[in-house]
LUMTI-797258 format. One line per 8 residues: number of its first residue (from 1); their letters; for each residue x, y, z of N, C-alpha, C. Coordinates in steps of 0.1 Angstrom, whole numbers, plus 2048, in hexadecimal, padded with zeros to 3 digits. Layout:
NUM = A = X,Y,Z,X,Y,Z,X,Y,Z; ...
This chain:
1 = XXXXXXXX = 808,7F4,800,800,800,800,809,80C,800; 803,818,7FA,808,820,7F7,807,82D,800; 812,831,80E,80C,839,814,80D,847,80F; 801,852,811,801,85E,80B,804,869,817; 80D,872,818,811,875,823,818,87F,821; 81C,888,82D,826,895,827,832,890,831; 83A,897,828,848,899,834,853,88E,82A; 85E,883,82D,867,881,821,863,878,81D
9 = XXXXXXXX = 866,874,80E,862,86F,806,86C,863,7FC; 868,861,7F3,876,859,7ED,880,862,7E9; 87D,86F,7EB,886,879,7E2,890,87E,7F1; 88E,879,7FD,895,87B,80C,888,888,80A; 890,890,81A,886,8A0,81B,88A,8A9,814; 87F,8B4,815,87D,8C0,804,883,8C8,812; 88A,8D0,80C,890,8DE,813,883,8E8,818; 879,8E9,80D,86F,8EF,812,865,8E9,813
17 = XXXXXXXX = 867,8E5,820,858,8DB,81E,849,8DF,823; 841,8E4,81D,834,8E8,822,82B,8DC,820; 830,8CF,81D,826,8C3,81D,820,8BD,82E; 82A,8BE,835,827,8BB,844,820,8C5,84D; 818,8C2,853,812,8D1,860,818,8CF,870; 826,8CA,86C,82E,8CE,876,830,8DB,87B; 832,8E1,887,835,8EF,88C,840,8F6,888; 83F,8FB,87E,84E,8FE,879,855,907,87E
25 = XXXXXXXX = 84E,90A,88C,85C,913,891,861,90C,89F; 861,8FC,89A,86A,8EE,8A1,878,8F0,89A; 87E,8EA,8A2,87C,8E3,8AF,879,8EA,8C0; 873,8DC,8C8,86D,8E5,8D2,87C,8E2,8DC; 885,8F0,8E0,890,8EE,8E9,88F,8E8,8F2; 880,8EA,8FB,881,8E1,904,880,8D1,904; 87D,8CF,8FA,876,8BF,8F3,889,8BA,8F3; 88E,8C4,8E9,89D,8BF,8E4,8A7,8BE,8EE
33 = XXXXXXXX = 8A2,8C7,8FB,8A7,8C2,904,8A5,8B5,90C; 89B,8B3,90F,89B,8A5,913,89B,89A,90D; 89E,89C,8FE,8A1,88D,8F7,8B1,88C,8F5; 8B6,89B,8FB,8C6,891,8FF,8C9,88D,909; 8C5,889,912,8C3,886,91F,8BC,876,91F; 8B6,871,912,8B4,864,913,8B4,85B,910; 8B5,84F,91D,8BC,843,91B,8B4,837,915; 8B7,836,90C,8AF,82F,904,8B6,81E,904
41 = XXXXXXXX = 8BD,81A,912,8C1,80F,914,8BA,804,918; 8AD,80B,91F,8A6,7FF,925,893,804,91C; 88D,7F7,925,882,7F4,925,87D,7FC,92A; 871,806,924,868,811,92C,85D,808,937; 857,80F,941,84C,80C,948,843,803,940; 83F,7F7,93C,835,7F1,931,827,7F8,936; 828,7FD,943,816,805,947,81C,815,943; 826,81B,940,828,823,93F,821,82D,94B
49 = XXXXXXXX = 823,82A,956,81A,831,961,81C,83F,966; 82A,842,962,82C,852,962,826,85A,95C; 82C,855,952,829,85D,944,812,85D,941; 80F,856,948,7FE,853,945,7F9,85D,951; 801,85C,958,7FA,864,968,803,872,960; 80A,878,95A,80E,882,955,805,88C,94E; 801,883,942,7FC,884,936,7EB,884,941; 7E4,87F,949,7D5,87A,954,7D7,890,957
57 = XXXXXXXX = 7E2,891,961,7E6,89A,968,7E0,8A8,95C; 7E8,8A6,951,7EA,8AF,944,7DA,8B5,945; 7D4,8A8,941,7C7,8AF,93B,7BB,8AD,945; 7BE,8AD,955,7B8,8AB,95C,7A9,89F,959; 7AE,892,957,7A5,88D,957,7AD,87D,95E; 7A3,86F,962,7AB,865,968,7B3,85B,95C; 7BE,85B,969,7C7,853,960,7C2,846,958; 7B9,842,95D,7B4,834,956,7AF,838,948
65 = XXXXXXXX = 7A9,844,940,7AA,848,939,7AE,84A,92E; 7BE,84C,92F,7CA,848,926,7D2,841,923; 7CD,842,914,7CE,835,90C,7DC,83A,905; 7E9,833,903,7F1,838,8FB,7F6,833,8ED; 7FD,837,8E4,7FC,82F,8DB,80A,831,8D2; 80F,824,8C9,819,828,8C2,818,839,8B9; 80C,83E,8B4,80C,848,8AB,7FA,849,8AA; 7F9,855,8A6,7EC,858,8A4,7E7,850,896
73 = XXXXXXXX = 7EF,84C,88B,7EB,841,884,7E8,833,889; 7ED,82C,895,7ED,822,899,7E3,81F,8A0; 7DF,829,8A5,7D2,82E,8AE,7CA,82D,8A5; 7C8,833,89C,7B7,830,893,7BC,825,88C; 7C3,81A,88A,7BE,811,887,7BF,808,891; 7C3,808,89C,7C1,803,8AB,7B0,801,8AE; 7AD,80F,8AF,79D,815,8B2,794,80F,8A7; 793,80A,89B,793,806,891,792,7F7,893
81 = XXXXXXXX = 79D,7F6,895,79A,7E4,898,792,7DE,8A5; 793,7E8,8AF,788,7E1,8BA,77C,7EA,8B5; 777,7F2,8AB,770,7F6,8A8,764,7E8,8A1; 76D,7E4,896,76B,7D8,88C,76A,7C9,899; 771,7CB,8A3,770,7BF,8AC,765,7C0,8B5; 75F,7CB,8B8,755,7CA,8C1,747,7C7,8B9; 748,7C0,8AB,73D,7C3,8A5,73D,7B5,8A1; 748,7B0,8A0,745,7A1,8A1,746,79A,8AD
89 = XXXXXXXX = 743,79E,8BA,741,799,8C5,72F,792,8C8; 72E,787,8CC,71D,789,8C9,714,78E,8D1; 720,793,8E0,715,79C,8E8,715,7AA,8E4; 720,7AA,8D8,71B,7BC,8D1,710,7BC,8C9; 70D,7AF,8C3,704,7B0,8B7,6F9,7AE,8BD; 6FA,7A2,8CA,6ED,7A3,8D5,6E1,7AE,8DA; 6ED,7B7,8DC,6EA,7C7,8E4,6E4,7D0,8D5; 6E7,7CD,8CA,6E1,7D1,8BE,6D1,7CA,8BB
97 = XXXXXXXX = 6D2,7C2,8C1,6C4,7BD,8BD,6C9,7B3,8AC; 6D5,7AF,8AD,6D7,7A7,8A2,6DD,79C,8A6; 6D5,78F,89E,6DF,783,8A1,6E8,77F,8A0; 6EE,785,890,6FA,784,88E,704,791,88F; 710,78E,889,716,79C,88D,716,7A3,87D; 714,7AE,881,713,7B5,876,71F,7BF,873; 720,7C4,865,72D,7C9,861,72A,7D9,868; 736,7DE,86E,736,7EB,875,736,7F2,86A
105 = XXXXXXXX = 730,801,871,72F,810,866,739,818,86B; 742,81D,862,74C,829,867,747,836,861; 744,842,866,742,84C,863,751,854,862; 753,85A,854,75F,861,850,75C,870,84B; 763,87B,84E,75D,888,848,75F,88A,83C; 759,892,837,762,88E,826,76B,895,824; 770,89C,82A,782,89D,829,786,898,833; 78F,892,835,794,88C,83E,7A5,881,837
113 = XXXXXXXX = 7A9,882,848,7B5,879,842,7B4,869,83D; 7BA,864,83A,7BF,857,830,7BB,84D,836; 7C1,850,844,7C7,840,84C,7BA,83F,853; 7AF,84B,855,79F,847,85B,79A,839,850; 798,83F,83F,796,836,838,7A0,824,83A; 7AB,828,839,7AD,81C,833,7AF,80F,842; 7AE,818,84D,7AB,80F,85A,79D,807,855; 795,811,853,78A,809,84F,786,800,841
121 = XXXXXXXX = 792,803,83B,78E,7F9,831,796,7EB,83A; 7A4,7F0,83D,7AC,7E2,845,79A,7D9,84B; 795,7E2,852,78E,7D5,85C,781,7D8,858; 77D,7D8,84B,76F,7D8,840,763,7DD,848; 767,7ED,850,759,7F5,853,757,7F8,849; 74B,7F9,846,742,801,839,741,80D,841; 740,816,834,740,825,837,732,82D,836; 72A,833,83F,71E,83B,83F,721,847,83B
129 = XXXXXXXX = 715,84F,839,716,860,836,710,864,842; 70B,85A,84E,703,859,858,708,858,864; 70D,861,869,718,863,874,70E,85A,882; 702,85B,880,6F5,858,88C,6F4,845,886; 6FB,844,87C,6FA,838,87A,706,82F,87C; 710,835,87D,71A,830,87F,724,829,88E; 72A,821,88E,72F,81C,89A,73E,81D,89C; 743,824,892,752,82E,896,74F,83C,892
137 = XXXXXXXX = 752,845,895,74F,84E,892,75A,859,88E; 760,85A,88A,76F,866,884,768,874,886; 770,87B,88C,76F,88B,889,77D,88D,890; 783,89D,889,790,8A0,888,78B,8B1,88E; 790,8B1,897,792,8C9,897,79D,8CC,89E; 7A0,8D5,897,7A2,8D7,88B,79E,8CE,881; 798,8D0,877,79B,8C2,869,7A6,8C8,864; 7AC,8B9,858,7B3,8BE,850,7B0,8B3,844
145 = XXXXXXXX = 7AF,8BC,839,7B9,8C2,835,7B3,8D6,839; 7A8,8D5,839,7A5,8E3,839,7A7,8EB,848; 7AD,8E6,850,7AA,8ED,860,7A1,8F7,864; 797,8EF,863,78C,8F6,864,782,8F1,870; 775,8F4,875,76F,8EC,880,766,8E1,878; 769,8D7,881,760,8CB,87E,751,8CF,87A; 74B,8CA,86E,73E,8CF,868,731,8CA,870; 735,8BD,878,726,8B9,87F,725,8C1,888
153 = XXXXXXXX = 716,8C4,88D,711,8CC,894,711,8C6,8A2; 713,8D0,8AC,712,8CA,8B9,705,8C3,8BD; 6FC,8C4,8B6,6EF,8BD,8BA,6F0,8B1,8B2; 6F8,8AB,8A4,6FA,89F,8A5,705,894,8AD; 712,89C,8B3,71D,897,8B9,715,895,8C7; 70C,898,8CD,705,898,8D8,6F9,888,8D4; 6F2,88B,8CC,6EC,882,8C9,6F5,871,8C5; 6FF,874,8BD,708,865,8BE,70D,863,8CD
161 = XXXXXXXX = 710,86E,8D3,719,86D,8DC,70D,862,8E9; 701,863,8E6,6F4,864,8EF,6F6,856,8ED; 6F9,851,8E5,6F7,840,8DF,709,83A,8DE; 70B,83D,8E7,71C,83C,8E6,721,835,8F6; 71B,839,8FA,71B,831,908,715,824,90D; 720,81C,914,721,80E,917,727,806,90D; 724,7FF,90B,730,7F2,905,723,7EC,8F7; 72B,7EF,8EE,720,7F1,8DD,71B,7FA,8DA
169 = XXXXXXXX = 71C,806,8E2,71A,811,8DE,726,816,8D2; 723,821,8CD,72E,82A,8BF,73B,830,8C9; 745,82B,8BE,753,836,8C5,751,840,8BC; 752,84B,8C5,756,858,8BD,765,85F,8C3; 76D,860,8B6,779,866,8B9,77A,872,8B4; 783,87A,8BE,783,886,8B7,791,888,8B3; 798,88A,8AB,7A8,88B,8A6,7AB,898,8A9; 7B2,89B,8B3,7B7,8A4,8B8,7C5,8AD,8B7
177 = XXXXXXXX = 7C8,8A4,8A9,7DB,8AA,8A6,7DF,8B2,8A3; 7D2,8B9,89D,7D4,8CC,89C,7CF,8DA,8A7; 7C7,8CF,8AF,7C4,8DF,8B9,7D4,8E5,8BD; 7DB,8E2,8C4,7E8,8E7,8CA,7EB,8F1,8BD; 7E9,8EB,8B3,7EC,8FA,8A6,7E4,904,8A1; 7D4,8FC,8A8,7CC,908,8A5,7D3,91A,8A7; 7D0,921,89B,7D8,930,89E,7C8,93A,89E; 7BE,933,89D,7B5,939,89D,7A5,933,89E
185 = XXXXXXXX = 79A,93A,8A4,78D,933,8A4,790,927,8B4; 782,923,8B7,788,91A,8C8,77E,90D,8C0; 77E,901,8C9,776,8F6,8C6,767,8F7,8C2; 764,8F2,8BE,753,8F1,8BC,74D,8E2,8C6; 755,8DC,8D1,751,8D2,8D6,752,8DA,8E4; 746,8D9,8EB,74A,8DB,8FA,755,8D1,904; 753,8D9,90E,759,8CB,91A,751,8C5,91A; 747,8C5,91E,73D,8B8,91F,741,8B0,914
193 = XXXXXXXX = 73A,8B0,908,73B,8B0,8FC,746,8A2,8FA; 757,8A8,8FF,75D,8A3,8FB,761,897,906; 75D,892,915,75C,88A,91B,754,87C,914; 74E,884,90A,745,877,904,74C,872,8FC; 758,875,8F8,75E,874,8EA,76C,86D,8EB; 773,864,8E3,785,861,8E2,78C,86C,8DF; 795,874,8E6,79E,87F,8E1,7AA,877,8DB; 7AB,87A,8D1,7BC,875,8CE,7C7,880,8C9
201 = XXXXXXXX = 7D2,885,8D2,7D9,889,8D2,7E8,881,8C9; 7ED,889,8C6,7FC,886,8BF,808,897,8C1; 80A,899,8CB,814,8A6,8CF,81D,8A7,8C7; 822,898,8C0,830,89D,8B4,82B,8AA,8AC; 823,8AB,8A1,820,8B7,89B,825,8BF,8A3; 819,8C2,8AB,81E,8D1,8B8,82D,8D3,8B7; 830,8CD,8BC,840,8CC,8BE,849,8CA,8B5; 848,8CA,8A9,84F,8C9,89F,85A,8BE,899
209 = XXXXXXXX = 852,8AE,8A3,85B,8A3,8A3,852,89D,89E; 84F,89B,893,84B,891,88F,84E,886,88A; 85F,884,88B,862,87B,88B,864,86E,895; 860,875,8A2,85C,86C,8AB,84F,868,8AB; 84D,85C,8AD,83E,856,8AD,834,854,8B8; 82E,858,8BD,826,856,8CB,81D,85D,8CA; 810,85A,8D1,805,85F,8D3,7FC,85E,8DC; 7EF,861,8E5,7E9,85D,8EC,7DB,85E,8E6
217 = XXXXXXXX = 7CC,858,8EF,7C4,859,8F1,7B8,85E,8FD; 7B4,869,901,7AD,863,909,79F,85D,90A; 79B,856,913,78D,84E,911,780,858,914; 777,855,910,76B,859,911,766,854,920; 761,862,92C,761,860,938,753,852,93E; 75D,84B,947,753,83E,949,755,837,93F; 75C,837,935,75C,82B,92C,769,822,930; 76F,81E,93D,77A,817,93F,77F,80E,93A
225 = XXXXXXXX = 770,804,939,775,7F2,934,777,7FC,927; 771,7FF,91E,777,803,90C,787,807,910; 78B,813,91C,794,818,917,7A0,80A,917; 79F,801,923,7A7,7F5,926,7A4,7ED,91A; 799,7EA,913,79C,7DF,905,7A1,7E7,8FC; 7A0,7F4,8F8,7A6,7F6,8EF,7B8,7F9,8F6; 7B8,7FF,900,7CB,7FC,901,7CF,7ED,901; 7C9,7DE,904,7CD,7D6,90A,7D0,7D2,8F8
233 = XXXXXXXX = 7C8,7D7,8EB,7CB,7D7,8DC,7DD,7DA,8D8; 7DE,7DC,8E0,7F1,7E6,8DF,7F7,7DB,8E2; 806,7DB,8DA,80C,7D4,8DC,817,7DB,8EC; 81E,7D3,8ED,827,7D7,8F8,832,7DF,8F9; 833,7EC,8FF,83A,7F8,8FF,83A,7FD,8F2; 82B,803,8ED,829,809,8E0,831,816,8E1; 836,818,8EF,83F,827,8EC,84E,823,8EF; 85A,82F,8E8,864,82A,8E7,869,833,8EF
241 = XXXXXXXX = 875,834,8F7,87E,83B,902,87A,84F,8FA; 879,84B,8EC,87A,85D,8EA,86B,860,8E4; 864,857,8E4,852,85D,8E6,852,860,8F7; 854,856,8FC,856,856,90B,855,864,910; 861,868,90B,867,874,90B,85F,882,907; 85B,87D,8FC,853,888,8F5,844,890,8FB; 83C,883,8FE,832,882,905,836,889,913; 83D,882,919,841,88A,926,845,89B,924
249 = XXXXXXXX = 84E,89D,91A,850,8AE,919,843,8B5,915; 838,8AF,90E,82F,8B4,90C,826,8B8,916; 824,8B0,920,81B,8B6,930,825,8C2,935; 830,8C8,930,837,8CD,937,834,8DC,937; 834,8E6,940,82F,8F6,941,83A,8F9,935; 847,8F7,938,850,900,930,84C,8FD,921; 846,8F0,91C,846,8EB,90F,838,8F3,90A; 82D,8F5,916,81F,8F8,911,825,90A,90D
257 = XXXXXXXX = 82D,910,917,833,91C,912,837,91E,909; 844,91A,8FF,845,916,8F4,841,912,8EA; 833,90B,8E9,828,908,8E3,821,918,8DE; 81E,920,8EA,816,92D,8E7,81D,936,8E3; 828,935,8E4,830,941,8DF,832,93E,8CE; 833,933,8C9,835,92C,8BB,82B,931,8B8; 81E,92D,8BC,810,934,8B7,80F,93E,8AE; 814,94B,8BB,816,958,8B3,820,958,8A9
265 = XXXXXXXX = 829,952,8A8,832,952,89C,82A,94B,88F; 823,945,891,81C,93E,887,816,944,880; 80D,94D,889,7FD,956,884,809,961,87D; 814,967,880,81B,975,877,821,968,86A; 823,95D,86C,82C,959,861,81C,952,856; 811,94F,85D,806,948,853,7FE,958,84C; 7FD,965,852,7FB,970,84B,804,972,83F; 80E,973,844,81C,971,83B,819,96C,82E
273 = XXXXXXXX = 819,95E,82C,818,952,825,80A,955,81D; 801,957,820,7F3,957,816,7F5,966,811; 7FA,970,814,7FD,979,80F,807,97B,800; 80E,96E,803,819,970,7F6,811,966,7EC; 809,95A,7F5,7FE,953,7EB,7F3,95A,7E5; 7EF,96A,7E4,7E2,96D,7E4,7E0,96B,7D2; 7EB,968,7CD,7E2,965,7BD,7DD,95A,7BB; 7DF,94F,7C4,7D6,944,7C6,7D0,942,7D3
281 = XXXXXXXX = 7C2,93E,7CF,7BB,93F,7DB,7BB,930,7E4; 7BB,936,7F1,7C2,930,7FC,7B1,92D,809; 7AE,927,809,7A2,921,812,7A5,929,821; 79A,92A,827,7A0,92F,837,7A1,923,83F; 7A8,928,847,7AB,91B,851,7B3,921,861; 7AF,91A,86A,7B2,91E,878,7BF,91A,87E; 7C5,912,873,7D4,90C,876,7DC,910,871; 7E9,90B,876,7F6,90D,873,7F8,908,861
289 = XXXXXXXX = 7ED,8FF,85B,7EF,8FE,84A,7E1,904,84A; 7E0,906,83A,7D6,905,834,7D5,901,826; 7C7,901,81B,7C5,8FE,80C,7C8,905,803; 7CF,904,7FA,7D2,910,7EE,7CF,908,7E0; 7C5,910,7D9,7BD,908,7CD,7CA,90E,7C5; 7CC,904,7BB,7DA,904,7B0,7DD,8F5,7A6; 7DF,8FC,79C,7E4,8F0,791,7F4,8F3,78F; 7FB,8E8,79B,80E,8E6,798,811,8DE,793
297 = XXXXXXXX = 81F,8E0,78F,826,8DB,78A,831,8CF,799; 82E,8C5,79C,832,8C4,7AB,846,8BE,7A9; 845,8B9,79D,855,8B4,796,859,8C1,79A; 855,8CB,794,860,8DB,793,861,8DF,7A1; 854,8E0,7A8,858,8E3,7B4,865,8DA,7BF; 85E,8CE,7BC,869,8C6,7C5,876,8C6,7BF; 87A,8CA,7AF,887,8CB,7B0,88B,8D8,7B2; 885,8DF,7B8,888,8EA,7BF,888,8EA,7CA
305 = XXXXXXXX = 885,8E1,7D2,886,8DE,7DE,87B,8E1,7E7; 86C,8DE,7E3,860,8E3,7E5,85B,8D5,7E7; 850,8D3,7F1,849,8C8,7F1,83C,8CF,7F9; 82D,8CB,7EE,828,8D0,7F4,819,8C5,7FB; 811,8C4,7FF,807,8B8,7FE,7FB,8BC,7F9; 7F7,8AD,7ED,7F0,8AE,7E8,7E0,8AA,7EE; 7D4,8B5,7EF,7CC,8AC,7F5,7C1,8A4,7F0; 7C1,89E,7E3,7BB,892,7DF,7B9,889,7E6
313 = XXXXXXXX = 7C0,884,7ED,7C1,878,7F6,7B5,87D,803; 7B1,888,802,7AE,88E,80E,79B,88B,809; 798,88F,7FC,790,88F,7F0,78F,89E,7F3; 799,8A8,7EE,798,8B1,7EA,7A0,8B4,7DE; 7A3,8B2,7D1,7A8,8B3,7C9,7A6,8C1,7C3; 7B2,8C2,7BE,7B7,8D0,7B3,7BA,8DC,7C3; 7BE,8D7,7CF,7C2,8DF,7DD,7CD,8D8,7DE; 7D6,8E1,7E8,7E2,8DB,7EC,7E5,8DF,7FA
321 = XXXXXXXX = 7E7,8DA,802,7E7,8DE,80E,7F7,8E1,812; 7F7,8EC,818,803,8F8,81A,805,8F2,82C; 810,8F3,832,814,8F7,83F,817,901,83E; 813,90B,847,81F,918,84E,82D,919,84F; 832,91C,841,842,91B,849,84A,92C,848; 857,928,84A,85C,939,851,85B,941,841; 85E,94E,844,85F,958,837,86A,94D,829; 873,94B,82E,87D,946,825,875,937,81A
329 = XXXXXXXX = 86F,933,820,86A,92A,81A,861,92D,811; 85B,938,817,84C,941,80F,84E,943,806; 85E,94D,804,863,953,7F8,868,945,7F5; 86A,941,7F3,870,930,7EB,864,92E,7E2; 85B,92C,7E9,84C,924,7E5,849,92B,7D7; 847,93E,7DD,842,943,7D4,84A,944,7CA; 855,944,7C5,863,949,7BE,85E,93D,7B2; 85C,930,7BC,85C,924,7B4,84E,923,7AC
337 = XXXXXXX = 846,92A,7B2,839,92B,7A9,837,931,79E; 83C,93E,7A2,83D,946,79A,845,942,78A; 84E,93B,78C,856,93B,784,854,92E,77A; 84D,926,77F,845,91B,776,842,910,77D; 83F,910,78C,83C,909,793,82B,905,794; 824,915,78F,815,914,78F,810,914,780; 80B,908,77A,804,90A,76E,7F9,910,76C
């Protein structure tokens, strides 16, 4: 299979790379501090109990809660497969009022990332337009490709959410790997709201390490036994001495500091950037990337040292989705457009 993705490629990494929605004003000093400091000689905690009571602590909620995971890819198809497993169990089809088990519904937005789809093709959910029908449920807010607010209404995420509780009820997740970049606009999900809900976090972006892999979850409040079957899904020590790491610098004040101060560098460098784009029109969006409608040339660019992402895969075709990156890149981009990069 063919993965569709930003960041390096068979060609190694593009000098300018606006394909990834990494923070590009990473690395985070205090992050790079503490991954030289670690000893990556032994075996981590397999309960990882620091680091869960850290991350419990973080977002004030109980540690039983947190679910962690190799990567926020591994997690939806983790969530995915006990999604697909609870549906061939026959006390799930029981509680359905069916004898047999029936094939689960995944609700997907229609833009949305890859790996929601092809989790679900891996473990043959069929796909609804019927979010009230469905027994996984995807939503992203920020979304992307557009970083924009999730389109369901609170009075339907309330209504699934109503039928989501106890064991055969719907998971609903909310993908949470862009709020930390939100530069503008606040959630459309309450607190309430989102106790009903899987949060899945991934802090690499924030932090501009995406080359380390780790991620968490938290559970939907009172849903215990789920959060314990779906971690007990994991294989053993899904995190490595420098997720470990990562995750831990992320609960950290001086790192959340650093996080807000990038912010504002973002919002002067993303005014910046659409400004030099204004002969092609550029979508709004509350994050650190956004869409810019264009017919390129992507050979010329990349041998200019441009890489940008395409979002077909996203099903938004003839858009490309931009990251924020510094002035120097901007002028790269545009220099390269200009000059025969945009047909």
């Amino acid at each position: 299979m063919t993965r569709i993705h930003g960041g390096a490629d068979q060609h190694g990494l593009a000098r300018w790379d606006f394909s990834t929605n990494a923070n590009s004003c990473a690395p985070c000093p205090v992050l790079l501090k503490a991954l030289q400091k670690v000893d990556a000689r032994h075996y981590p905690d397999p309960n990882y109990s620091a680091l869960r009571s850290a991350l419990a602590g973080f977002h004030g909620v109980e540690v039983e809660r947190i679910v962690l995971a190799a990567s926020a890819s591994e997690f939806i198809l983790r969530i995915t497969a006990y999604a697909a497993q609870r549906g061939a169990l026959p006390q799930a089809a029981s509680q359905r009022g069916s004898v047999n088990p029936k094939a689960e519904k995944v609700y997907l937005p229609n833009l949305s990332y890859g790996e929601y789809a092809h989790a679900a093709s891996v473990w043959n959910l069929q796909r609804t337009a019927q979010p009230t029908q469905a027994d996984l449920v995807w939503l992203c807010e920020p979304s992307s490709p557009l970083g924009q607010h999730e389109w369901l209404s609170s009075d339907i995420v309330q209504t699934v959410a109503s039928h989501s509780a106890g064991q055969g009820g719907a998971l609903l997740v909310l993908d949470c790997a862009y709020e930390p970049l939100r530069l503008s606009g606040q959630s459309s999900f309450t607190h309430q709201q989102r106790k009903t809900l899987w949060q899945l976090f991934s802090p690499n972006k924030a932090l501009g390490m995406t080359g380390i892999r780790g991620a968490y979850a938290i559970a939907p409040e009172h849903q215990l036994d789920e959060a314990r079957a779906v971690a007990q899904l994991a294989s053993s020590w899904p995190l490595g001495a420098h997720a470990l790491c990562l995750l831990h610098t992320w609960t950290q004040n001086q790192t959340q500091a650093w996080l807000q101060q990038s912010l504002n560098t973002l919002r002067d460098w993303k005014d910046q950037q659409i400004k030099r784009l204004q002969a092609w029109p550029c979508l709004p969006s509350d994050t650190n990337f956004f869409c810019m409608q264009a017919q390129l040339d992507t050979l010329f660019l990349r041998d200019r040292g441009i890489k940008l992402r395409d979002t077909q895969s996203f099903g938004l075709p003839g858009h490309w989705r931009l990251s924020v990156q510094p002035p120097e890149a901007q002028q790269a981009l545009l220099d390269a457009l200009q000059n025969g990069g945009a047909l």
